[in-house]
Each structure stands twice: as structure tokens, then as C-alpha cells.
C-alpha positions as CSV (number, residue, x, y, z in Angstrom):
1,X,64.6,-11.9,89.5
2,X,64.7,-10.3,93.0
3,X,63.6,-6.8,93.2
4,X,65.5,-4.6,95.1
5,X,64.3,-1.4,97.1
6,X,66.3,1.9,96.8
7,X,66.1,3.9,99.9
8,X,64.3,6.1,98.3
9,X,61.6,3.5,97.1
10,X,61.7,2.7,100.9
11,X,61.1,5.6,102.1
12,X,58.2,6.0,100.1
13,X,56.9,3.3,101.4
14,X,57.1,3.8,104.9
15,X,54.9,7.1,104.1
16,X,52.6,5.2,102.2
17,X,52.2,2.8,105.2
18,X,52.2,5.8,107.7
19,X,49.2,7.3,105.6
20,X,47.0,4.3,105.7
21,X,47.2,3.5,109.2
22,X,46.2,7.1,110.1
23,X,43.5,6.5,107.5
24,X,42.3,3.6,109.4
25,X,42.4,5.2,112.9
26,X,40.2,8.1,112.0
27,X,37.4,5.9,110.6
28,X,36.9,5.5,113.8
29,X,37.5,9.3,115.4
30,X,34.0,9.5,115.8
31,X,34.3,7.7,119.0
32,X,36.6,9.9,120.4
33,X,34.5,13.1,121.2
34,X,37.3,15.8,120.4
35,X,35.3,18.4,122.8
36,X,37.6,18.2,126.0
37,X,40.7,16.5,125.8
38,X,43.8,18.7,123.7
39,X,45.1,17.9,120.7
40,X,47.6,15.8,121.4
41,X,45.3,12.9,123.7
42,X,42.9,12.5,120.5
43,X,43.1,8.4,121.6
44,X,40.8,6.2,120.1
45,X,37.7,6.0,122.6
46,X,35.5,3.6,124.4
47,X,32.1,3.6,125.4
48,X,29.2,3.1,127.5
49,X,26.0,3.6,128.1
50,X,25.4,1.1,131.0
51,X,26.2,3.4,133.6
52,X,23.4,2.9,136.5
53,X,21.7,5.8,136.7
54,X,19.1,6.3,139.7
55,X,16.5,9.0,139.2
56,X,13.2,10.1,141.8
57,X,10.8,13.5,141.7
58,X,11.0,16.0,144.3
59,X,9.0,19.0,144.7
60,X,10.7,21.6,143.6
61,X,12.2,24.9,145.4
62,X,10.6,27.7,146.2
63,X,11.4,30.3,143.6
64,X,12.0,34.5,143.2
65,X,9.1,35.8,141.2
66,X,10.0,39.5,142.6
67,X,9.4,42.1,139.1
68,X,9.7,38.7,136.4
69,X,9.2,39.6,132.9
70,X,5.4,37.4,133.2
71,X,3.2,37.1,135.6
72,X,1.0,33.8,135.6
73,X,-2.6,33.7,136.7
74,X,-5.2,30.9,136.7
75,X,-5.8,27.5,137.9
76,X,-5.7,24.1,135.9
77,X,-6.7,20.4,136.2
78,X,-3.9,18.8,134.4
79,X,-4.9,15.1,133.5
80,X,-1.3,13.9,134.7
81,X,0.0,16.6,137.5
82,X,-3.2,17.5,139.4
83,X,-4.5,21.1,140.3
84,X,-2.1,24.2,139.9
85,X,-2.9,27.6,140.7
86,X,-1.2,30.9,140.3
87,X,-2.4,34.0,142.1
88,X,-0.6,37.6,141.3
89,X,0.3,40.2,144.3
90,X,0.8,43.8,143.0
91,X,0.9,47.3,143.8
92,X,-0.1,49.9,141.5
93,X,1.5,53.6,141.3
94,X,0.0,56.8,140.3
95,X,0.5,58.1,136.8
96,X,0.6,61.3,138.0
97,X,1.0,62.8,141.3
98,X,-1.8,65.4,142.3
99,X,-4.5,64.4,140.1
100,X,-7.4,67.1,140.1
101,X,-11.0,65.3,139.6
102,X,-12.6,68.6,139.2
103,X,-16.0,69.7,140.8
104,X,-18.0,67.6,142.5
105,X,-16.0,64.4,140.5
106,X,-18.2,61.5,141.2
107,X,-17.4,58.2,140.4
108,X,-18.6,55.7,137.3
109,X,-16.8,52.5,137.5
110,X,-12.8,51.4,138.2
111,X,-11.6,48.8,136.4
112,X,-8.7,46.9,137.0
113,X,-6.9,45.7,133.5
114,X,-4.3,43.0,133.1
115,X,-2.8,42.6,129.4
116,X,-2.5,39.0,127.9
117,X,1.0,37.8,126.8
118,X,-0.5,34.1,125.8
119,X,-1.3,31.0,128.1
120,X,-0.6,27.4,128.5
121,X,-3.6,24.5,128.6
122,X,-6.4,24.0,127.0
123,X,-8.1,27.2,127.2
124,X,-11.7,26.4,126.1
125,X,-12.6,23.9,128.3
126,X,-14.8,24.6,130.2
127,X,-16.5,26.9,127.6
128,X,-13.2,29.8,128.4
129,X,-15.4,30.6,131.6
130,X,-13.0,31.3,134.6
131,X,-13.3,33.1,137.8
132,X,-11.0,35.6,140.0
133,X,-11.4,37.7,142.5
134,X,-9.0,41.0,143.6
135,X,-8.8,41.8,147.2
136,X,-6.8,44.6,149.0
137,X,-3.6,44.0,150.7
138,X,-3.1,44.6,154.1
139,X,0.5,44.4,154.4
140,X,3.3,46.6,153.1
141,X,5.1,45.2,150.1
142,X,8.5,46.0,150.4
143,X,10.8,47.5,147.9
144,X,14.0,45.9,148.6
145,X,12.6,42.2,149.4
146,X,12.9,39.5,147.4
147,X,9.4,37.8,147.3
148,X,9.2,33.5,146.1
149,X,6.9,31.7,145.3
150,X,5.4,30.4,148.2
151,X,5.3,33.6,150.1
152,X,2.5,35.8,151.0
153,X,0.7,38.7,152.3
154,X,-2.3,39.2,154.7
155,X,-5.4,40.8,152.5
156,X,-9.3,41.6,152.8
157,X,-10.7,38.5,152.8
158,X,-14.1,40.4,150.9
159,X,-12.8,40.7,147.6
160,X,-13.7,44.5,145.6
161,X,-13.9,43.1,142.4
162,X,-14.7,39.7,141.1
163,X,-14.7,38.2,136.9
164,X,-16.3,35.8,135.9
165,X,-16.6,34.8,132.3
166,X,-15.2,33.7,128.9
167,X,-10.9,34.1,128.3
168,X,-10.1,35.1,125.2
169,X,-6.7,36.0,125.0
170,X,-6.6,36.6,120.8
171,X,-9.3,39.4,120.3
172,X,-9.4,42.8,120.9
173,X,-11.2,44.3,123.6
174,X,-13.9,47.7,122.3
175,X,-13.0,50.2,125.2
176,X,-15.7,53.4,124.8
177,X,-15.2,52.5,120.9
178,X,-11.8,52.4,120.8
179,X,-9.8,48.3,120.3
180,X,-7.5,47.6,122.8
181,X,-5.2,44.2,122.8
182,X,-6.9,41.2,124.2
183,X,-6.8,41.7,127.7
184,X,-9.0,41.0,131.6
185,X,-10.8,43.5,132.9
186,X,-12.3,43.4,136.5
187,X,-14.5,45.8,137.5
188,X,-14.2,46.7,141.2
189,X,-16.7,48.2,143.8
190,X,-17.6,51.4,142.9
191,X,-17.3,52.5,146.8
192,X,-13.7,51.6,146.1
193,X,-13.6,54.5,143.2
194,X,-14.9,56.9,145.7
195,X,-12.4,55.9,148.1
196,X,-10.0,56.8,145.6
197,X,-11.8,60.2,144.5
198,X,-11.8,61.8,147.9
199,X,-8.2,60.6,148.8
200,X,-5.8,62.9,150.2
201,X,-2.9,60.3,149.4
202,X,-2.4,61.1,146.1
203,X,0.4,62.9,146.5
204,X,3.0,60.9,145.9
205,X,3.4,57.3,145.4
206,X,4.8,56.5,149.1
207,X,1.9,58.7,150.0
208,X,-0.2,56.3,148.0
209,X,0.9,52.9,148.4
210,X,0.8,53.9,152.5
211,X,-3.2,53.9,152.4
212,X,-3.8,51.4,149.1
213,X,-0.6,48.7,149.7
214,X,-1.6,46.7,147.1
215,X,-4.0,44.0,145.8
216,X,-4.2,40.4,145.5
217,X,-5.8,38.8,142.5
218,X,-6.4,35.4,142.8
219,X,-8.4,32.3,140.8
220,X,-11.8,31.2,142.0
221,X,-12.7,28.6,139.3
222,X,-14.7,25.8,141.4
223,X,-14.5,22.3,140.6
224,X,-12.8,22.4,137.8
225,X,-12.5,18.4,135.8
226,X,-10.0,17.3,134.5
227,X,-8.2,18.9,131.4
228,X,-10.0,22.1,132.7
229,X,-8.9,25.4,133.3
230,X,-6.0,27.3,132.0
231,X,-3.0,29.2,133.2
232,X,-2.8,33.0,131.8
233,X,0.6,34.8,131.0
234,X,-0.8,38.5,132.0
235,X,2.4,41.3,130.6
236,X,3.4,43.4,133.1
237,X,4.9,46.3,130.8
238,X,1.9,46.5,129.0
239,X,0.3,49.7,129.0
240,X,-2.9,47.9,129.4
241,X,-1.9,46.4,132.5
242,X,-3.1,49.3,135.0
243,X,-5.8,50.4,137.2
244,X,-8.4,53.0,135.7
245,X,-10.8,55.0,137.4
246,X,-14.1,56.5,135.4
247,X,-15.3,59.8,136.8
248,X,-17.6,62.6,135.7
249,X,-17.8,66.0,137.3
250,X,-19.1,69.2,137.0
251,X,-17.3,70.7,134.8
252,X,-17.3,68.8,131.4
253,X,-19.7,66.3,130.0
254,X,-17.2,64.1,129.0
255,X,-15.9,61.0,130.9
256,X,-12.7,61.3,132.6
257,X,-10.3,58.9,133.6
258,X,-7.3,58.3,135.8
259,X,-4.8,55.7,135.4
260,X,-2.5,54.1,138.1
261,X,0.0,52.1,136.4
262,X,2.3,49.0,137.0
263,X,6.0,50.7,136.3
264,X,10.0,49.7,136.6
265,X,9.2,50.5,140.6
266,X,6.3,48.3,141.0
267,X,6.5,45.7,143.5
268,X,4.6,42.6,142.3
269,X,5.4,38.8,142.7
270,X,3.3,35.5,141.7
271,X,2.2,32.7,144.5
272,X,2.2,29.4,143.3
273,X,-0.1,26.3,144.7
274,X,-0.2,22.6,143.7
275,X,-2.4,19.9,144.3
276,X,-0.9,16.2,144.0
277,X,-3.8,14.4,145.9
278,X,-5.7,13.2,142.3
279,X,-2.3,13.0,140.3
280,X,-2.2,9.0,142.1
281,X,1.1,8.5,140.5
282,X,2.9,11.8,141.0
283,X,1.9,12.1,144.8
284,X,2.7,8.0,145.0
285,X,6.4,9.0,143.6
286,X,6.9,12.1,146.6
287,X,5.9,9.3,149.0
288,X,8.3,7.1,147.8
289,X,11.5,7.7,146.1
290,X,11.8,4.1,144.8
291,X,9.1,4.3,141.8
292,X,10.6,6.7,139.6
293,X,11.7,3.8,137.2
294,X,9.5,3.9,134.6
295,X,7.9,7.5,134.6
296,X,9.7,11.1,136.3
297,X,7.5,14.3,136.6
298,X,8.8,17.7,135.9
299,X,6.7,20.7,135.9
300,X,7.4,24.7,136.8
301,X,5.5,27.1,139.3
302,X,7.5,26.1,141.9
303,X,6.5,22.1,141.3
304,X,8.8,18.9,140.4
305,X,12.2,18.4,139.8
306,X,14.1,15.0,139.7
307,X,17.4,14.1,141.4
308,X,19.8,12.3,139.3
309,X,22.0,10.1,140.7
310,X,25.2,8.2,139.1
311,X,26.1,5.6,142.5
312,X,28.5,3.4,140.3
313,X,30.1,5.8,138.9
314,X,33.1,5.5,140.9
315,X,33.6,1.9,139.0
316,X,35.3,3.5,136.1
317,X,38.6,4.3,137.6
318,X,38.7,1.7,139.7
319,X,42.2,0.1,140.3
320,X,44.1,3.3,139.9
321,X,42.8,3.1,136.3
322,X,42.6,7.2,134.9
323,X,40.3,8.1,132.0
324,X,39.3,11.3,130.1
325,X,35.9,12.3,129.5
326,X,35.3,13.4,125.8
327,X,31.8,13.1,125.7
328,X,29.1,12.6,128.4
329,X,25.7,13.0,127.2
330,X,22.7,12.2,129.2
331,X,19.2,11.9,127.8
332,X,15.7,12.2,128.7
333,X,13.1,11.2,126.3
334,X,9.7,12.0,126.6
335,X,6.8,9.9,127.8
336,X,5.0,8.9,125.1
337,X,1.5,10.1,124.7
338,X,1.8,13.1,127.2
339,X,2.6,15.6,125.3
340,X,-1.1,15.4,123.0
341,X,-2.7,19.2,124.4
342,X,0.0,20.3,126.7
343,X,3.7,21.3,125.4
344,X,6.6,20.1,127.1
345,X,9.1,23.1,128.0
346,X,11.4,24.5,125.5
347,X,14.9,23.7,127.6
348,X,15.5,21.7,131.0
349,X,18.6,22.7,133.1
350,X,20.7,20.8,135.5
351,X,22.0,22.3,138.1
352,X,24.4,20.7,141.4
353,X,24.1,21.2,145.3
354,X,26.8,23.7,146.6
355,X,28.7,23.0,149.5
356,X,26.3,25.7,150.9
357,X,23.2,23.5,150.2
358,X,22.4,26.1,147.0
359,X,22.0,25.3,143.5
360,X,24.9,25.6,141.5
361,X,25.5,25.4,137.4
362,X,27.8,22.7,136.3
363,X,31.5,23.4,135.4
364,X,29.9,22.7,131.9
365,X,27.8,25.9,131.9
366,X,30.7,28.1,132.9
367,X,33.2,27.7,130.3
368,X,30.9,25.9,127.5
369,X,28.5,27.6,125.3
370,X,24.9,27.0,125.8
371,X,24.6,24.9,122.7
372,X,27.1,22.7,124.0
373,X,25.3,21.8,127.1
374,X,22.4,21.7,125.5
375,X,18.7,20.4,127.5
376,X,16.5,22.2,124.8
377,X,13.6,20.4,123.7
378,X,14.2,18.5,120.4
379,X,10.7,18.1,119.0
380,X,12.1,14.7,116.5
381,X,13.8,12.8,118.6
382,X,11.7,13.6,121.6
383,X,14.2,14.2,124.4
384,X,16.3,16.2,126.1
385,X,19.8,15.9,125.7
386,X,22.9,17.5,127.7
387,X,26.6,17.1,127.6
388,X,28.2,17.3,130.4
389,X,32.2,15.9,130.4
390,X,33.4,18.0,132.3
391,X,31.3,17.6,135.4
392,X,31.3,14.2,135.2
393,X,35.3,14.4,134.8
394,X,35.0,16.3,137.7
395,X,33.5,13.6,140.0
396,X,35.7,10.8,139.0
397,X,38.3,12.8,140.0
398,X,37.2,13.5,143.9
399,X,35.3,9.5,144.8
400,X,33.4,11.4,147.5
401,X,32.1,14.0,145.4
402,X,28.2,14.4,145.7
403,X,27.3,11.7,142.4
404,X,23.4,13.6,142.2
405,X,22.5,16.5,139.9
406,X,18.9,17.6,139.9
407,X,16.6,18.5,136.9
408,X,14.9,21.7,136.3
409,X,12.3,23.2,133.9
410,X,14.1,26.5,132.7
411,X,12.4,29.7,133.3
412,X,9.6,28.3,135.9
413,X,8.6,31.5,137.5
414,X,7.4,32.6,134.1
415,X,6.2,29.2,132.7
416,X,3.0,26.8,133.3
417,X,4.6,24.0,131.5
418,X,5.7,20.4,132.7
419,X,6.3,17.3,130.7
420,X,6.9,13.6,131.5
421,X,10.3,11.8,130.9
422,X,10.8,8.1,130.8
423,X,12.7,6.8,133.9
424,X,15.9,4.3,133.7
425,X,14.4,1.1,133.6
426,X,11.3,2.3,131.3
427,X,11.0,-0.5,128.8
428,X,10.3,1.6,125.8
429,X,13.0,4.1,125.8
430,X,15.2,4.6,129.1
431,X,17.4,7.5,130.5
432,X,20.6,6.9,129.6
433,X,24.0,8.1,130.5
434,X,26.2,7.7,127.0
435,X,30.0,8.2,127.8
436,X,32.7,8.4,125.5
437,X,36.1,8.2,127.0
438,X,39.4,7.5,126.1
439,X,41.8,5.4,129.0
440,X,45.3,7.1,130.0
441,X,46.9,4.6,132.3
């Protein structure tokens, strides 16, 4: 017998079959990255990760190290990247104007201090033994300029001070019986302390700073091998970061002391160095922008970056053909094996070219949380990741938009660190650009 439907039955039906197609389309909603488009273009998505992606190292940009929460001193054969050095330039300011050294002060010693905030390398190779010297500045250092990277200042080439010896930046230091935190302390010429003594500049600190601009403390390690030497985070806000000078006089047995201190008005900046000429492949890759295929070379203190490049990109919307980005994620893993003794850095950035020639953040940093971009370090996958849709909406949308981005190590004016990521045609794990889009029209 021949059933027959009520139109209620029917209805139900039509719901029931409603409900299991919507079932069926969001097994697959996880190709649709839901981060961009609105509610109502949640399409079912393609993807691809066969976009051609050109990538090549550059040196990187000079960068602002005026007043930076670190300063960086030391020099360091890196196995991989070659010689890098970091020198400091710094005044010092009185810690209190007027000092009086009493009767017949004379001097006993003047030490300059510099407070350890950590390091990057290997630091006992070589036995911990490095060498710097501190020289005087001959220049004013202005308040209101900006100092980079790559700038510097005429100074005494006779250095008052030299160190030489073993860098411990974990014990305390036994100061006249008293521990201080692990810090370096150069002793400078003692003529230099009665320079100071008999000075009628103390006054004030524009007084000062007009007779003793400054110093400039540099590294003077000599042939260091590979895998030697070590780059020093010294903390500027540290009370142990300062200038003392030992005195006796007259008037009291005890020792006295003056400090002159590194404060909020301090002008100080780092100068950075690098040395490619026994890093074959890294100085191979600057004289050729055609081998960055298998290996790219990224590294702070003012050294690498990589230019990305997406030339096809265009090949998308080709035909009038319109699509929306949901998901664009592009991915860096590490080189494997170069990451043994030296830590890669904790984030990468990517930043674009301005129509000013300046670096600019991506559309994606300005109105995406920094989670959502992403380029921090993961430590078990071994890569950087970021996603960026909306930039990469952005160029298919103007075809003669600039198709490069460029590839940073974040925080580089306070950071020794560098790290090695596989290039696009690397055999092992390549670059990738994974897009997930959905098409309109």
C-alpha cells in the first residue's frame, strides 16, 4: 500500500534534509578560515600552498639605539654568520652637583662599572677571558639626536682604562666586603681620577659633560676562533652601572667615594659591526641574490634581513576572477642543526616598504592582535609562522602593488641573536605560503 505524506510529515522532512546538508558542509568549515570575511560569505574554501615564493638576504638597516632599554657589548665568532661586534658610547652625569673632596683629596683608583642583564653565545669559550678598552670622547653627544647603529663619534684613540679577563655574568662581585650583582668593572688611569679631583666642572652636569663628553667602550678580543667570544647585555638602569671615583683626604681615614651615574637624561647609544668575509655562504648570498633557495640568514645588531617576494601572485584573480582571503599563513622553519649553542630569536616581524621608501607594518598589525599575526618562535614545530590575509588581500586588489615584504628579527638593537630559516626550494622543509580562500565571482 502507498504511503502518503501529510504536509506536515513533509515539512519535517524538508528540515530534516536542510539539517543534514548543513551538517555536511561544516565538516568541512575548517577550510574556510572564518578570520576575515563576515558572517554571511562563510563559503566553503580552497587552497594552496603552491604559491611561488622568492626569498634573498640583505643586510639589514641601520637601526636607533638612542637610550634602549639594553646595551650590548662584546664581539663573537659565530660558526655560521662570521664576526660581530658591539661597542657602547655613553656619557655619564654627576650624582650630585658640587661635590666637596675635602683637604688635600687625592686620588685611589676610578672604576668604571657596567651591570650585567645576561648575554647571548657561548660564554666560556675561550676560558670567559675577553678584552675592552674605554676611551674618551671627543665630540659632543647631543641630547636631542637620534643616534643608529652605524653612527659614531671621534674619541682618544689612547684608551684610560683597559679589562681584560674572565666574564662571569652569574656571581656576585665582593666590593670593599660588600656583594654586589655580577657585573664589569674597568679600572681607569688614575691621572684620569685626578683630572676629575681638581675639576672645576662639577658644577652642574652641562658644566660637566662640556669638559668630559663622554666615553667609548669598545671590544678588543684578538683573534677570536670560531664559536668564540660572547655578546654581553650590560643594564643601563642599574645602579651598578656608573662611574666611581676612590679618594682619601685629610680629613678622615676612611675611603671616600663619588659616583657619576647613567640616568633618564643620559645620552648613550650602541655601534654595531659585522664581518661576513669567513661566513662563505652568508657573504656568497649578499653577492648574489639568486642563492637564497635552500638556506636565508637573519640575525640582529643592525645585520640580515630577507626580502620576500610573491611575483605570481597576481595569477589568482586572473580573468576578472575575485577571491577572499580567509587565511594566509606564511612559514619559516628553522634550519636544522643551527640552533645546537645559539638560540634563535623569540619573534620575527614583517614589515612593507612605504611609498616613502620607510618600513611600514602590515594592514595585519594594525587592526589584528599580535597573536593573530603571530612570527613568535615555536620551539615544536620549529618555525615561524604569520597570518597575514589582509595584506595579501590587499595586493590582489591593486596588480601593481609592491609583491615584497622583508623579514626582521624583533627587538635587534637590544638582541645578539640570529637564526637560519630554510629557503623555498629547501628539500627538507621549504618556505611556504598556505592560502585559504574562498572564490566570489
Amino acid at each position: 500500500m502507498q504511503k502518503i505524506f501529510s504536509g506536515k510529515s513533509s515539512g519535517l522532512l524538508s528540515v530534516l534534509i536542510l539539517l543534514l546538508m548543513i551538517f555536511n558542509s561544516c565538516k568541512k568549515a575548517d577550510t574556510v578560515g572564518l578570520e576575515v570575511l563576515p558572517e554571511e560569505d562563510h563559503l566553503q574554501g580552497e587552497h594552496t600552498d603552491t604559491i611561488t615564493v622568492w626569498a634573498h638576504i640583505m643586510r639589514e638597516d641601520s637601526l636607533s639605539t638612542t637610550a634602549t632599554s639594553f646595551n650590548i657589548i662584546g664581539s663573537h665568532n659565530d660558526p655560521i654568520f662570521g664576526i660581530s661586534e658591539a661597542s657602547i658610547y655613553t656619557q655619564v652625569n654627576l650624582s650630585a652637583a658640587n661635590p666637596s673632596f675635602g683637604t688635600n683629596a687625592a686620588v685611589d683608583s676610578v672604576v668604571l662599572s657596567l651591570a650585567y642583564a645576561g648575554y647571548y653565545a657561548d660564554i666560556m669559550k675561550l676560558a670567559g677571558e675577553q678584552s675592552f678598552s674605554v676611551h674618551r670622547v671627543l665630540e659632543d653627544m647631543g641630547d636631542s639626536t637620534t643616534y643608529y647603529s652605524d653612527d659614531t663619534l671621534d674619541y682618544q684613540k689612547l684608551p684610560i682604562g683597559t679589562f681584560s679577563g674572565l666574564i662571569d655574568t652569574r656571581d656576585s662581585v665582593s666590593i670593599n666586603g660588600t656583594n654586589e650583582p655580577p657585573q664589569m668593572r674597568i679600572r681607569l688611569n688614575d691621572s684620569f681620577g685626578t683630572e676629575l679631583l681638581s675639576s672645576t666642572a662639577l658644577t652642574s652636569d652641562e658644566s660637566f659633560l662640556s669638559d668630559f663628553k663622554g666615553f667609548f667602550i669598545t671590544p678588543t678580543t684578538q683573534n677570536l676562533l670560531s664559536g668564540q667570544g660572547s655578546l654581553l647585555y650590560i643594564s643601563p638602569s642599574s645602579p651598578y652601572t656608573k662611574m666611581t671615583l676612590y679618594y682619601h683626604n685629610d680629613d678622615t681615614t676612611a675611603q671616600q667615594k663619588f659616583n657619576f651615574v647613567v640616568t633618564a637624561n643620559t645620552v648613550r647609544f650602541n655601534n654595531f659591526t659585522h664581518d661576513y668575509s669567513g661566513a662563505f655562504d652568508v657573504a656568497a648570498q649578499l653577492a648574489d641574490s639568486t642563492l637564497g633557495t635552500e638556506r636565508l640568514y637573519l640575525q640582529a645588531m643592525q645585520g640580515l634581513k630577507a626580502k620576500i617576494t610573491f611575483p605570481h601572485l597576481n595569477t589568482l584573480v586572473a580573468n576578472g576572477q575575485k577571491i577572499a582571503i580567509n587565511k594566509a599563513e606564511l612559514v619559516f622553519p628553522i634550519a636544522s642543526g643551527t640552533t645546537s649553542s645559539l638560540s634563535p630569536p623569540s619573534r620575527l616581524v614583517v614589515v612593507k616598504k612605504g611609498s616613502d621608501g620607510k618600513d611600514k607594518v602590515l594592514d595585519d598589525n594594525v587592526h589584528e592582535s599580535a597573536d593573530f599575526v603571530g612570527g613568535y618562535y615555536n620551539s615544536t614545530t620549529l618555525e615561524y609562522a604569520f597570518n597575514i590575509p589582509r595584506h595579501i588581500q590587499s595586493l590582489l586588489k591593486d596588480p601593481t602593488a609592491d609583491k615584497s615584504i622583508y623579514l626582521r628579527v624583533a627587538g635587534a638593537a637590544v638582541s645578539g641573536n640570529r637564526v637560519v630559516i630554510n629557503g623555498n626550494l629547501n628539500a627538507d622543509k621549504p618556505l611556504k605560503l598556505r592560502l585559504t580562500y574562498t572564490i566570489l565571482e
